[in-house]
N, C-alpha and C positions, 0 to 999 in steps of 0.2 A: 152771261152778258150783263145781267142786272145788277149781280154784286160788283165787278168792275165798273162799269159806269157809277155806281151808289160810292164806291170808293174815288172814283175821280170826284166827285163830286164834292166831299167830304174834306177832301185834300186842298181842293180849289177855295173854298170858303171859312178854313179854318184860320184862326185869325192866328196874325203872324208876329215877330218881333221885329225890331232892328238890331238887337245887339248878336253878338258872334255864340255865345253861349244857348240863347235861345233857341234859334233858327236850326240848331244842332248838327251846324256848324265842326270839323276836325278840329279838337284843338293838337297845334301843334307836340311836337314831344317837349322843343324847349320848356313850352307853357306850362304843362303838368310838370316839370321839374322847377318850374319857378314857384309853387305852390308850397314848398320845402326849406325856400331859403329862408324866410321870417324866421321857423322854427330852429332851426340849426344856428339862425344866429343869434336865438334868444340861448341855447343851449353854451354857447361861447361862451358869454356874455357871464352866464350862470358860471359854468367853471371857475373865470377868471377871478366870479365875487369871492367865491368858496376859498381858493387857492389865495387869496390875499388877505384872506381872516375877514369881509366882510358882512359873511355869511357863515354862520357853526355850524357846523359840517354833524353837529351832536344833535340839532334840530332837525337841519335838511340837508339829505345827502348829495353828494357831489354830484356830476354829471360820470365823473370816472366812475364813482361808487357805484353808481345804479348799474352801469355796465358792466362790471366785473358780478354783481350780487346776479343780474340778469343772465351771465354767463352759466356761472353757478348752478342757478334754478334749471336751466336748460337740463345742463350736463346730471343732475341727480333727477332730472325727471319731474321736478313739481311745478313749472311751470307749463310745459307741455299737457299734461293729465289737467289741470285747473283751467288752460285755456280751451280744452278739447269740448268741458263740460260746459264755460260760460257760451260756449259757441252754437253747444248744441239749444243750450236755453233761449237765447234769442231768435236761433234760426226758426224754431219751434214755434214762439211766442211770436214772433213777425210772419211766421206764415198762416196761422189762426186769425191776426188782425186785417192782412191781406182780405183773407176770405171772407172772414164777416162783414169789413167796411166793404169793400166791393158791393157782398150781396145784399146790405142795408142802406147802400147810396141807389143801386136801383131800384128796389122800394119804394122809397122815397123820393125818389127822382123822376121814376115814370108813371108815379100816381097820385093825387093828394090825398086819397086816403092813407095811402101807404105813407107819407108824410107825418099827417097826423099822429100816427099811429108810430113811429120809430124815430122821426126827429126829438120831439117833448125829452121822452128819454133819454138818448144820448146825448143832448144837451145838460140835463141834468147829470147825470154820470162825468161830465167832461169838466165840470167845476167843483167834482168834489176832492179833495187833497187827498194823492194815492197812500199816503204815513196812517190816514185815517181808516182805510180799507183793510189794511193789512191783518191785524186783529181779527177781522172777519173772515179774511182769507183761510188761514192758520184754521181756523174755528169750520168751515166749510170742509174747507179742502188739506188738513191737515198738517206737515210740514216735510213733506218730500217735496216732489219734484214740479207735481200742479200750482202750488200757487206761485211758483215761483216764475212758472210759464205764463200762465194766464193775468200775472200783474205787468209782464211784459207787452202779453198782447192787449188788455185794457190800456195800457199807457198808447200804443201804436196804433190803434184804429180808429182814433177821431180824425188825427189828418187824412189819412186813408179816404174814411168817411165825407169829411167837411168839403176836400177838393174836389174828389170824383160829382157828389152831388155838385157843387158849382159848375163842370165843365157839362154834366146833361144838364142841365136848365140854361146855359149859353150854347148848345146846339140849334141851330137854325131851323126856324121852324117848315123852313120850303124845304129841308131836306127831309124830313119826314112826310110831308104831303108827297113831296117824290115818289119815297121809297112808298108810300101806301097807293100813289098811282100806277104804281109797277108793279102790284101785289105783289110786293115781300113780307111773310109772313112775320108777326111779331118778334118771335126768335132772330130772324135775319136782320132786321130794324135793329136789333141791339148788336148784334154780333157786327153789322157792316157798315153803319149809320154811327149810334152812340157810344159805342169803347172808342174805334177809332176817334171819331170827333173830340172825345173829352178825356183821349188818352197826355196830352202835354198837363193837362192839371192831375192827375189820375199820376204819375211821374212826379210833378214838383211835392205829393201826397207823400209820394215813397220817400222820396227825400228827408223830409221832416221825420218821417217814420221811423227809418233806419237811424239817424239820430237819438229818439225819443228813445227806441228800443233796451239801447245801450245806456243811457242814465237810469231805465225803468229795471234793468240786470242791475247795477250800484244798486240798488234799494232791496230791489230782492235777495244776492246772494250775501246782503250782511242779514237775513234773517233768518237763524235758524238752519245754515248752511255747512255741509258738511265737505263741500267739492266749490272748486270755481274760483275767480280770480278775488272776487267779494272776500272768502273764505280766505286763504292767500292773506288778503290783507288785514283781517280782522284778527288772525292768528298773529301776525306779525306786532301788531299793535300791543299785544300783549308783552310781548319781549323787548319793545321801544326801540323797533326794526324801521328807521323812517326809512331803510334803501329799501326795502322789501316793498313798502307802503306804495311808494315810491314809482317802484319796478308795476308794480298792479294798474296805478294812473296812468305812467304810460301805455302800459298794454290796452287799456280803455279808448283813450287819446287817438292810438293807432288803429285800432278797429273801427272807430269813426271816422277818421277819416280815410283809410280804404274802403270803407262801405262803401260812403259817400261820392268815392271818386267810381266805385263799380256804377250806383245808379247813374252816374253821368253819363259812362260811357255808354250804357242801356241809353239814355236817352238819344245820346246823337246817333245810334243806330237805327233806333225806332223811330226816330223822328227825321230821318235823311230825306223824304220827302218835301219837309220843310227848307229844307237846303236848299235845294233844285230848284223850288218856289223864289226861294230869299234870292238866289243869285239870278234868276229872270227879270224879277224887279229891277234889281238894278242894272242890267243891261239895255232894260226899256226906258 
């Protein structure tokens, strides 16, 4: 009874949006399919320059080029196997950033010692240029498959980190005297008080994240890389393959933004609360 009640509770005072996105709110189907047309018509656009000579086709490949070289790579297998491994590196390297920012935003979040003691640092770490790290990386962790993870997950755990801390120190403080007047024990206070409360920044965190991820793979798999889309391209570059090149930035492009569109749609799930909320408003 206590955790339900602590959950209504939680739900009722968390602060809300007005926009359709926020509120996590359906977006329509039109709507995700309107998120495509910019790009398609930048792709037109592109064609038509190439195809009328005002673009050489011996610098930058066509929009046809890259889909037939794309076709290509499918069909002999090297883009499939390249993207099987950039995939695994991110997924890898954003699930290490998850955890740690997670369990270094509570730290610091639910104590000032633990503040003291874990912010100083990651604030230092967050302003230092990852080109600069890499040499050390190499040097630690040698040149398989760790540093090439662990530069992903350095790059992904400050937003992780920076949001989740924002959303506990904006949790309301009558909801923890609640929860301590109902004797729930510390465990429960986090588990049914603090994620939930400070789960929409803890989300907008991810967002940034899964972004970050995929520029922090660009950096890594041109180092020393023997597999991966990075790899892919930096072979290509050797041969003055710009459709190949090409073919790699899209596959980059496309993974960011279906990531991106996955965490959304995690959020309007997890946050359908906020709906139910948002649309009583306005009927009051």
């Amino acid at each position: 009874m206590s955790e339900t009640f602590i959950r209504a509770a939680v739900h009722a005072v968390s602060p809300s949006s007005t926009s359709r996105s926020a509120v996590g709110l359906p977006f329509p189907r039109w709507q995700i399919l309107s998120r495509y047309v910019s790009p398609v018509l930048l792709m037109i656009l592109w064609q038509i320059a190439c195809s009328t000579g005002l673009l050489s086709t011996r610098l930058i490949a066509s929009p046809a080029q890259i889909v037939v070289t794309s076709w290509s790579l499918i069909n002999d297998g090297t883009l499939l196997s390249n993207l099987g491994v950039s995939l695994l590196r991110a997924a890898l390297g954003l699930l290490i950033a998850i955890v740690a920012g997670i369990s270094l935003a509570l730290v610091a979040g639910l104590s000032r010692i633990g503040e003291d003691i874990v912010d100083a640092p990651l604030q230092i770490m967050r302003t230092l240029p990852v080109l600069a790290l890499v040499p050390l990386f190499i040097l630690w962790f040698g040149i398989g498959e760790a540093p090439k993870i662990l530069l992903v997950a350095l790059g992904s755990i400050f937003p992780i980190y920076l949001n989740l801390l924002k959303g506990i120190r904006s949790i309301d403080p009558k909801l923890l005297e609640m929860a301590q007047t109902l004797g729930l024990s510390r465990r429960q206070i986090i588990q049914d008080v603090i994620l939930p409360g400070a789960l929409p920044d803890l989300l907008v965190g991810l967002r940034f994240a899964v972004g970050i991820s995929w520029l922090m793979l660009v950096v890594a798999e041109q180092i020393n890389a023997e597999s991966g889309i990075g790899h892919m391209m930096m072979d290509a570059e050797d041969f003055l393959r710009t459709d190949i090149i090409l073919v790699g930035l899209f596959v980059y492009g496309l993974l960011g933004l279906v990531s991106d569109q996955l965490v959304r749609t995690l959020e309007h799930h997890l946050l359908a609360w906020r709906c139910v909320r948002h649309s009583r408003g306005l009927t009051t």
